[in-house]
TILUM-268159 format. One record per residue (C-alpha): x, y, z; residue in three letters. Coordinates in Angstrom, 1 decimal. Example, Ala and Ser with C-alpha at 12.3 -4.5 7.8 and 13.67 -1.06 7.14 Angstrom:
<atoms>
      px      py      pz  resn
    12.3    -4.5     7.8   ALA
    13.7    -1.1     7.1   SER
</atoms>
This chain:
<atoms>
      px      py      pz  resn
   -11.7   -17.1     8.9   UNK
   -12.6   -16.8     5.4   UNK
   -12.8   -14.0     3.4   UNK
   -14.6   -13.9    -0.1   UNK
   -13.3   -11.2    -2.8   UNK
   -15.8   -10.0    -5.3   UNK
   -14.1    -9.0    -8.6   UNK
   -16.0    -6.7   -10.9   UNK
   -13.6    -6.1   -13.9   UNK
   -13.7    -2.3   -14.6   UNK
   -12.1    -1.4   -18.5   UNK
   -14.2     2.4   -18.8   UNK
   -14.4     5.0   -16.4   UNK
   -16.7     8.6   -16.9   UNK
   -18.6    11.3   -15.2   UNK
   -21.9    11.1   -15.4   UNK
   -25.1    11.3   -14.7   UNK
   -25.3     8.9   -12.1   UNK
   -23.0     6.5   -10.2   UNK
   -23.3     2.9   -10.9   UNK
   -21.6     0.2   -12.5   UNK
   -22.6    -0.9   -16.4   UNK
   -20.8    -3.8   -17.2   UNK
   -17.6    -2.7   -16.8   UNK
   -18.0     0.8   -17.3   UNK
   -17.9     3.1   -13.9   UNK
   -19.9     5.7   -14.5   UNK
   -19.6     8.5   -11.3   UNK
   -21.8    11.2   -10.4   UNK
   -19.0    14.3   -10.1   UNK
   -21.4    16.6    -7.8   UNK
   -22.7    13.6    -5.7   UNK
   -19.0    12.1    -5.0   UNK
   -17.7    15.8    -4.2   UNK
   -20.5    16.7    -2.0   UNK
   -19.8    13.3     0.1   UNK
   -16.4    14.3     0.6   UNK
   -16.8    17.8     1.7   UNK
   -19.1    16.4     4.4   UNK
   -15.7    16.9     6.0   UNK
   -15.8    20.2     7.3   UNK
   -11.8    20.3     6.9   UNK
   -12.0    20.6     3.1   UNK
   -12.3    23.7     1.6   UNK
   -13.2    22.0    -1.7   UNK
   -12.5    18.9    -4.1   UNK
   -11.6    18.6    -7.6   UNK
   -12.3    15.2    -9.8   UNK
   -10.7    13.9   -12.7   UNK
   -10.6    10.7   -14.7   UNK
    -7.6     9.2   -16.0   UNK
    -7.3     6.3   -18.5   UNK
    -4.1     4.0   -19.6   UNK
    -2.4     5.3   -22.6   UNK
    -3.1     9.6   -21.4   UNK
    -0.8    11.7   -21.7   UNK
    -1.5    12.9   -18.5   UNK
     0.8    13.2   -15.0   UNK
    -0.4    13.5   -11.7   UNK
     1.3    14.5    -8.8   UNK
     2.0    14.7    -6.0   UNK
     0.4    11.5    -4.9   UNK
    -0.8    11.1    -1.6   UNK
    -2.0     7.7    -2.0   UNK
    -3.6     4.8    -4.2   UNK
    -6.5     2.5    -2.9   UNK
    -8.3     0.0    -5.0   UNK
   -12.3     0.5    -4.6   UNK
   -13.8    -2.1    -1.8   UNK
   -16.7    -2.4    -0.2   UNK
   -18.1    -4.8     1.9   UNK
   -21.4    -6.4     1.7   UNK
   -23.9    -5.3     4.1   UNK
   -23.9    -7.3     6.8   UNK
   -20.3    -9.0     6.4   UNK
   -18.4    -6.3     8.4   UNK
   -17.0    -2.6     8.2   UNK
   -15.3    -0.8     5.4   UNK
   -11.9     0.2     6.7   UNK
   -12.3    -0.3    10.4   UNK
   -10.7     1.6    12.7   UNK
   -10.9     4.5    10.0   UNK
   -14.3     4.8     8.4   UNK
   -16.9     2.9    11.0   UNK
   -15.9     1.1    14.6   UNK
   -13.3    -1.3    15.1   UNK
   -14.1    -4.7    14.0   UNK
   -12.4    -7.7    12.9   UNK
   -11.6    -7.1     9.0   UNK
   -10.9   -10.1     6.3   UNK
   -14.2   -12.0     6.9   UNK
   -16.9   -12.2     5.1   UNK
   -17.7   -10.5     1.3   UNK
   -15.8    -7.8    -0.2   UNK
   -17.1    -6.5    -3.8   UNK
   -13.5    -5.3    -5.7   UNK
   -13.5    -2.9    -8.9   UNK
   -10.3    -4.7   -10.3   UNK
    -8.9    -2.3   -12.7   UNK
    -9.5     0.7   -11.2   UNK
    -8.4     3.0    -8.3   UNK
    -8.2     6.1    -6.5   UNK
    -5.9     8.0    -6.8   UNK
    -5.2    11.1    -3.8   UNK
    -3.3    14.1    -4.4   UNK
    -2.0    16.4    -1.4   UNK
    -4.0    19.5    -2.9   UNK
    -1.0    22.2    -0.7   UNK
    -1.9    24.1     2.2   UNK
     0.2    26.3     4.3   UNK
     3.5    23.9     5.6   UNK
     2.8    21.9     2.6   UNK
     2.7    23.9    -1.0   UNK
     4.2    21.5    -2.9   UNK
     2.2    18.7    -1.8   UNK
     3.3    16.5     1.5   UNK
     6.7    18.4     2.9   UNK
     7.6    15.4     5.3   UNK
     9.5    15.5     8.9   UNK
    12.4    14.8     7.0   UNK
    12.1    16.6     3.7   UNK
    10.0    16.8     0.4   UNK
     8.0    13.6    -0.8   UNK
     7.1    13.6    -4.6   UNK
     5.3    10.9    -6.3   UNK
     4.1    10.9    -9.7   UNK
     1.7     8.9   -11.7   UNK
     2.4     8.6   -15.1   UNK
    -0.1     7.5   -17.4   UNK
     1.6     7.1   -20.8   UNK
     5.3     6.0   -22.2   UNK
     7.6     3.8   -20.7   UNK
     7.3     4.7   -17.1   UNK
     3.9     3.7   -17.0   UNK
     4.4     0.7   -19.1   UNK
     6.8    -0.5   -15.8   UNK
     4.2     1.0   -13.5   UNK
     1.6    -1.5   -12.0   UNK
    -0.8     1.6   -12.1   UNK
    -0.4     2.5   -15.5   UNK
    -3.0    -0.1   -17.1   UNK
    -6.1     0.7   -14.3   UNK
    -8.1     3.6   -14.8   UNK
    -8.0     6.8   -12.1   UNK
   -10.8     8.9   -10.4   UNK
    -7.9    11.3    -9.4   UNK
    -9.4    13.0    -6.1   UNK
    -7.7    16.6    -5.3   UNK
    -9.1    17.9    -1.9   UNK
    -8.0    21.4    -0.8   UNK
    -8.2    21.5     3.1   UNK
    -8.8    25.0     4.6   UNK
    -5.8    27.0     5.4   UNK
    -6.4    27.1     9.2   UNK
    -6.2    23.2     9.5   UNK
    -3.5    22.2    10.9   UNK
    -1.5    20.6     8.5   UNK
    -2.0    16.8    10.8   UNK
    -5.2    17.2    10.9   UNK
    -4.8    18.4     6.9   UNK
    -3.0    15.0     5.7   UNK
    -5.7    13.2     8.2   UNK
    -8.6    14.6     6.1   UNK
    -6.8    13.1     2.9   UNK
    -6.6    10.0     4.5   UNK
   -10.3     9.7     5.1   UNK
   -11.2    11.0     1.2   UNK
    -9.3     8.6     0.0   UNK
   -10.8     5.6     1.7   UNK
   -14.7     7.3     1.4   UNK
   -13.8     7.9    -2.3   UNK
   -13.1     4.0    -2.6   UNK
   -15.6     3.0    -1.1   UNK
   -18.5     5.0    -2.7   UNK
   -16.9     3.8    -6.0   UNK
   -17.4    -0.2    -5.2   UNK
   -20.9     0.1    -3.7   UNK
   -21.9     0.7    -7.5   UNK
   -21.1    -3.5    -7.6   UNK
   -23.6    -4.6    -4.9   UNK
   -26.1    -6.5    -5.8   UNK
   -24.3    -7.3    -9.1   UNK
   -23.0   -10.4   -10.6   UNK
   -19.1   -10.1   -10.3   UNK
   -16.7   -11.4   -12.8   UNK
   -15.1   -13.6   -10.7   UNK
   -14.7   -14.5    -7.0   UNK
   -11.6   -15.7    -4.8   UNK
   -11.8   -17.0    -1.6   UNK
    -8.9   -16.8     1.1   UNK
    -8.8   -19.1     4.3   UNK
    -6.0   -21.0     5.8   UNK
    -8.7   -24.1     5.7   UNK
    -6.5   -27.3     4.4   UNK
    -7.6   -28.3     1.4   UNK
   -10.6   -30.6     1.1   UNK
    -9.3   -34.1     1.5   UNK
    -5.8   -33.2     1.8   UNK
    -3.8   -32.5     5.0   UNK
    -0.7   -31.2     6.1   UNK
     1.3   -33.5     6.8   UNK
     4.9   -33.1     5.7   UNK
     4.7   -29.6     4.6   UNK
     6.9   -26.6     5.9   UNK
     5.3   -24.1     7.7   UNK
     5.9   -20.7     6.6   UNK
     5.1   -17.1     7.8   UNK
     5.4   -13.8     7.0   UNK
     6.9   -11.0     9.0   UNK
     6.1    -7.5     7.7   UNK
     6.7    -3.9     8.7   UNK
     3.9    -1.1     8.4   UNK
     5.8     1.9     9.3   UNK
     9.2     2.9    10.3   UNK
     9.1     5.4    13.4   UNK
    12.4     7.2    12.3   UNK
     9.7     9.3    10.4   UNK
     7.7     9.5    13.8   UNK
     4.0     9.5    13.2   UNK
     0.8    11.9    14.4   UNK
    -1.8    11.2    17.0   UNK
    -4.5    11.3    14.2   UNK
    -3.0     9.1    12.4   UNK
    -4.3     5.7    11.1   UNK
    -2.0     2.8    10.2   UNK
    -3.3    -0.1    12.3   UNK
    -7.3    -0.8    12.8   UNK
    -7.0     3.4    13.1   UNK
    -3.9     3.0    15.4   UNK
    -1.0     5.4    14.6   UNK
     1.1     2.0    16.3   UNK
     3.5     4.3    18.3   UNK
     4.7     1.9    21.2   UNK
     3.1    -0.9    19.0   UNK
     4.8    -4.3    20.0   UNK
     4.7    -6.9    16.8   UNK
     1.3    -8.6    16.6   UNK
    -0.2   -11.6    14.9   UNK
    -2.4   -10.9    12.0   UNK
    -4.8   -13.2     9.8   UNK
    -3.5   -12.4     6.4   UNK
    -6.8   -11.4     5.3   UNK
    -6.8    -8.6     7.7   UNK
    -4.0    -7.1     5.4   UNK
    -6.0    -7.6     2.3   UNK
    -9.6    -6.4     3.5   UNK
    -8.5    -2.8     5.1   UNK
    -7.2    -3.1     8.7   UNK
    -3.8    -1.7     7.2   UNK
    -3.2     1.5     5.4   UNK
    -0.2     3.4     4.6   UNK
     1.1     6.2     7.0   UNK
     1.8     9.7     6.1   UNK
     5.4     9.2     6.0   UNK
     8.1    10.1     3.2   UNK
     9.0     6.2     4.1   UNK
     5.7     5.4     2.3   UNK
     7.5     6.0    -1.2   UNK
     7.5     2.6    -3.1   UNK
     4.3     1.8    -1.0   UNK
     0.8     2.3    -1.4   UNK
    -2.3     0.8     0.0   UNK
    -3.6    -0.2    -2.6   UNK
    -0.5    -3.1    -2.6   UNK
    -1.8    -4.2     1.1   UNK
    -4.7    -4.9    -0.6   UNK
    -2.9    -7.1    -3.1   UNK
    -0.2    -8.2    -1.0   UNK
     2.1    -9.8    -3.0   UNK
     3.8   -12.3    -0.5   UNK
     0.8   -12.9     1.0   UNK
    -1.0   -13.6    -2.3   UNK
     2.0   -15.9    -2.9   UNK
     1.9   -17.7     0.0   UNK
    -1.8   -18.5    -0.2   UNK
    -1.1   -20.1    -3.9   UNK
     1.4   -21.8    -2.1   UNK
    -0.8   -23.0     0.7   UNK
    -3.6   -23.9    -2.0   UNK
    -1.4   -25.8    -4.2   UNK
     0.1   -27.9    -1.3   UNK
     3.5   -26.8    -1.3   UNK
     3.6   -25.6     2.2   UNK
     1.3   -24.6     4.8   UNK
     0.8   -20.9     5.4   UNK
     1.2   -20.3     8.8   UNK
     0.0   -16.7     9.3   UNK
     1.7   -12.9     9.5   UNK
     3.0   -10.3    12.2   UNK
     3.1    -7.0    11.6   UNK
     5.3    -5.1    12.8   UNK
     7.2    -1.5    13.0   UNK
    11.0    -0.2    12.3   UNK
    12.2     1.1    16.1   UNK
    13.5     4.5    16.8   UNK
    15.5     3.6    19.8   UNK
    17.8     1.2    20.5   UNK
    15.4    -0.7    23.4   UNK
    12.4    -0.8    21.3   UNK
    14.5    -2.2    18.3   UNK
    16.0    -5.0    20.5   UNK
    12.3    -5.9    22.4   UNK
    10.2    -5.8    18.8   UNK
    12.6    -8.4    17.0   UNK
    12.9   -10.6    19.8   UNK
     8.9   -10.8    20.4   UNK
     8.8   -10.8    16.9   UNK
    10.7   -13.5    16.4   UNK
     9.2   -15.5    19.4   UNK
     5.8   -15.3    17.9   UNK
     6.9   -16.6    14.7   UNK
     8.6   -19.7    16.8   UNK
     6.0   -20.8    19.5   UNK
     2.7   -19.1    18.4   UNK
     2.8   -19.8    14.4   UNK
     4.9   -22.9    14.9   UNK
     6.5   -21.5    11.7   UNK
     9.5   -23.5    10.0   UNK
    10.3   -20.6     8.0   UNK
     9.5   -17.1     7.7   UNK
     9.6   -13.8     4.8   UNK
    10.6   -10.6     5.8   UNK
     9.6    -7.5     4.4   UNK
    10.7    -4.1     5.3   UNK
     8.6    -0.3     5.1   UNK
    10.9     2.3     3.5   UNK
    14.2     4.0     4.1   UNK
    17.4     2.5     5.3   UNK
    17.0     2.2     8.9   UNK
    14.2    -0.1     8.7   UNK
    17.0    -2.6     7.4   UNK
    18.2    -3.4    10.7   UNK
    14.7    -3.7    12.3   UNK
    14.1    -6.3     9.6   UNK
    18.1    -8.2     9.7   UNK
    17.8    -8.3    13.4   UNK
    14.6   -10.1    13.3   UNK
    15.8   -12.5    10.5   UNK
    18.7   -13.2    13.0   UNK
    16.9   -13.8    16.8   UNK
    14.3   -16.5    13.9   UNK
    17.5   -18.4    12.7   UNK
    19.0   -18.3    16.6   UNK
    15.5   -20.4    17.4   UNK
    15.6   -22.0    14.2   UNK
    13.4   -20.7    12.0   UNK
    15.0   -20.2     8.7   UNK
    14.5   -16.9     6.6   UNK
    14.4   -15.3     3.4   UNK
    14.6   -11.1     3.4   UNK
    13.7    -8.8     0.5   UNK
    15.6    -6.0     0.4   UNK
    16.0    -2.8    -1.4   UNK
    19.2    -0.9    -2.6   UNK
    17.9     1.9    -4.3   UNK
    20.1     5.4    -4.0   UNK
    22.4     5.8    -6.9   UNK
    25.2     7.3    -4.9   UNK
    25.1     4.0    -3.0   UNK
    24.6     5.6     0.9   UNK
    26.3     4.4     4.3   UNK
    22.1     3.0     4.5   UNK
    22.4     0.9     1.6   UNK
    21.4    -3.0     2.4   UNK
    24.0    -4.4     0.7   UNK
    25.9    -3.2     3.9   UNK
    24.2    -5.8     6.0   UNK
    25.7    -8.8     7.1   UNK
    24.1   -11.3     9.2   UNK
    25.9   -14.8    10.3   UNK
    22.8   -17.6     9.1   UNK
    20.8   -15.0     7.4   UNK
    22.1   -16.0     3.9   UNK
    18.5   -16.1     2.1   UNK
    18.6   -12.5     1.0   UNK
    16.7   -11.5    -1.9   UNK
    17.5    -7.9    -3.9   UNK
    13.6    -6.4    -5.3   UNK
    16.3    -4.1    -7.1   UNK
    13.8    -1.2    -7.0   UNK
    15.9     0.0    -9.5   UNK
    17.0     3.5    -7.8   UNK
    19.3     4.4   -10.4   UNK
    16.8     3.9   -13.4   UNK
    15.1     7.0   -15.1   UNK
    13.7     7.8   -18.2   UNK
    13.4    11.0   -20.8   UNK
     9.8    11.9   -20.6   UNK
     7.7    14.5   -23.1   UNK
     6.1    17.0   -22.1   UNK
     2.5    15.8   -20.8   UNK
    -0.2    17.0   -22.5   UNK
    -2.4    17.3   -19.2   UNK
    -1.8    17.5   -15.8   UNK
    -3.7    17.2   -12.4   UNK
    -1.9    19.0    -9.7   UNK
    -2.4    19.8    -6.3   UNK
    -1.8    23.4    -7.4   UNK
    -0.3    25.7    -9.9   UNK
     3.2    26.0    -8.7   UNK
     3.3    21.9    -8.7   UNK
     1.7    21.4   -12.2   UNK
     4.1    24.3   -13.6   UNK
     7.0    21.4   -12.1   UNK
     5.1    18.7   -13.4   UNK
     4.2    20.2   -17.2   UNK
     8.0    20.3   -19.1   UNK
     9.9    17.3   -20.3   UNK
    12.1    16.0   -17.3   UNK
    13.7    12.8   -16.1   UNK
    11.5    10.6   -13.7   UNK
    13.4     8.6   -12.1   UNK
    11.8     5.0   -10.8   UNK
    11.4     5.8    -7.5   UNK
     9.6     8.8    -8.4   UNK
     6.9     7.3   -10.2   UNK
     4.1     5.5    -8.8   UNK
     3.7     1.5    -8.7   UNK
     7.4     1.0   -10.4   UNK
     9.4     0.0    -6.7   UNK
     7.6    -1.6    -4.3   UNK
     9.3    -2.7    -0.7   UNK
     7.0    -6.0    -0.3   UNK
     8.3    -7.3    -3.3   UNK
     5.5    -5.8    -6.7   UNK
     8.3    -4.2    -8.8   UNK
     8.2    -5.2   -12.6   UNK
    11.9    -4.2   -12.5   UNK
    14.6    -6.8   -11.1   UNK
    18.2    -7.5   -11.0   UNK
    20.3    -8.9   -14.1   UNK
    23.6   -10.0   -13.6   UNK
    26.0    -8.9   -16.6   UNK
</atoms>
């Protein structure tokens, strides 16, 4: 399977007359892009804004980030499952606007004023575009078409976060169909091929193991994680790493998304690190299995051990990295696993998070594994924060959350969008004093 990225390197972004792609100035059409997104009868209405690095501008709260994609016509379906009919994703051309993204806020709505109120209590993620916290912010250097849709108040608030979902993936994609037909910057090809005239021979076989949502947050019928699945009951399956990068995985509605976006399954970092790997012969990439944090006991003890038995006898892998959702449950999930691969011998590495300044019962560095001894800390820096001015523009999802957002405050990391990241993208990381 082979799948060909695209790039076409964005450094402007502006409302205009029409939507197309200049060079590398995005140029959108504000009443075209609205009117395709209240095609969904769900939304009331939908307001646009365009946000550059440097702006003293904060948005909030965040629903999601997605990095514009679209395939080329003929090569297979934008965001399967979601958007068009299942099909198999991570084949095939995908044009890319590096350098820019879309950026989703929860607009309120009954259940929900102050953007997403979550099963298990209030979510708020910022994006920051200027200062400090941007500067340790992987969004803080693209450019934004902010998109704030305003469902109708009688939607059910499900059905509500289910119509942001689908904006936010239509918005995307509308933006990168300005690059077909063009010339991109750059391309990158990802297939597990050896490379020409070389073999395998010798080289450790390594997988990955990662978790896509943690069902102590439960999730809704409507909604889409997997291929359009909402994976309650889902049992750990293999994946082709490019399905991760080409849009059969999205982030769920869940509080436990914080420190997770799309947009980073789209540039997965251990996955983008294991193809550089596999390309530069240091190993042999043996493929991925996603899987999901358990809210029982039985379905915690029946996911690791298939888990961990796919890993062994289907990949054939020598060595796997595992990466948890959100949240401190999800820690066992993801030890447990690490320990039924190092009981068949498969060795491990796991990446985990400590972030919670009063140091909870949850915290990772309670977890102790006999033979799971490869732990490495992404020290999403929980108990870092900074003094931030008062921002000379926000986009809210309403007035009561931009009145929050306005003053000077302390934003702590994990507050602000593309600074902790559970698979492993944090600019921030441990010192030893």
């Amino acid at each position: 399977m082979r799948l060909s990225l695209s790039n076409h390197t964005v450094s402007e972004m502006e409302f205009g007359a029409s939507t197309k792609l200049q060079g590398s100035l995005l140029q959108i059409n504000e009443a075209e892009l609205t009117q395709h997104l209240l095609e969904d009868r769900r939304l009331q209405s939908v307001d646009l804004a365009v946000v550059a690095p440097g702006d003293s501008c904060r948005v909030g709260y965040v629903f999601d980030i997605v990095e514009p994609r679209a395939k080329e016509p003929g090569a297979g379906t934008d965001f399967p499952g979601i958007l068009g009919p299942a099909a198999i994703a991570g084949q095939g051309a995908t044009h890319v606007l590096r350098g820019a993204a879309v950026t989703v806020v929860d607009g309120g709505q009954p259940g929900g004023e102050l953007g997403y109120i979550s099963r298990r209590g209030g979510m708020t993620k910022v994006l920051e575009m200027s200062g400090p916290p941007a500067q340790a912010s992987s969004y803080g250097s693209i450019h934004h078409l902010v998109v704030v849709p305003h469902p109708r108040p009688d939607v059910e608030r499900h059905s509500a976060l289910n119509a942001l979902r689908i904006a936010s993936l239509k918005a995307a994609v509308y933006l990168a169909r300005t690059a077909l037909g063009q010339t991109p910057s750059d391309t990158e090809d990802f297939e597990l091929e050896p490379p020409q005239g070389g073999g395998r021979n010798g080289l450790h076989r390594v997988a990955y193991i990662g978790q896509i949502h943690g069902h102590q947050h439960g999730t809704e019928l409507d909604e889409h994680i997997l291929y359009g699945s909402n994976t309650r009951g889902m049992m750990p399956v293999p994946l082709h790493p490019n399905e991760w990068l080409d849009g059969a995985v999205v982030i769920s509605y869940s509080w436990g998304a914080r420190g997770l976006e799309t947009y980073y399954y789209q540039n997965h970092p251990v996955i983008g690190e294991l193809y550089r790997l596999h390309r530069a012969g240091e190993l042999t990439f043996a493929g991925t299995i996603a899987t999901t944090s358990s809210d029982t006991e039985a379905e915690l003890s029946r996911n690791c051990m298939v888990a961990a038995k796919l890993a062994k006898w289907e990949l054939k892998a020598d060595g796997v990295i595992l990466t948890k959702y959100a949240g401190g449950a999800p820690h066992t999930d993801m030890f447990e696993t690490a320990r039924q691969c190092e009981a068949l011998g498969v060795k491990t590495a796991v990446l985990v998070s400590d972030t919670a300044p009063d140091r909870r019962a949850e915290s990772a560095a309670l977890m102790s594994i006999p033979g799971v001894d490869a732990v490495v800390s992404l020290s999403e820096g929980g108990d870092v924060s900074w003094q931030v001015p008062a921002a000379q523009r926000v986009i809210a999802g309403n007035a009561e959350v931009a009145e929050i957002l306005a003053p000077p405050q302390e934003l702590s990391s994990g507050v602000v969008c593309g600074v902790t990241n559970n698979q492993g993208a944090s600019r921030l990381r441990p010192m030893i004093y």
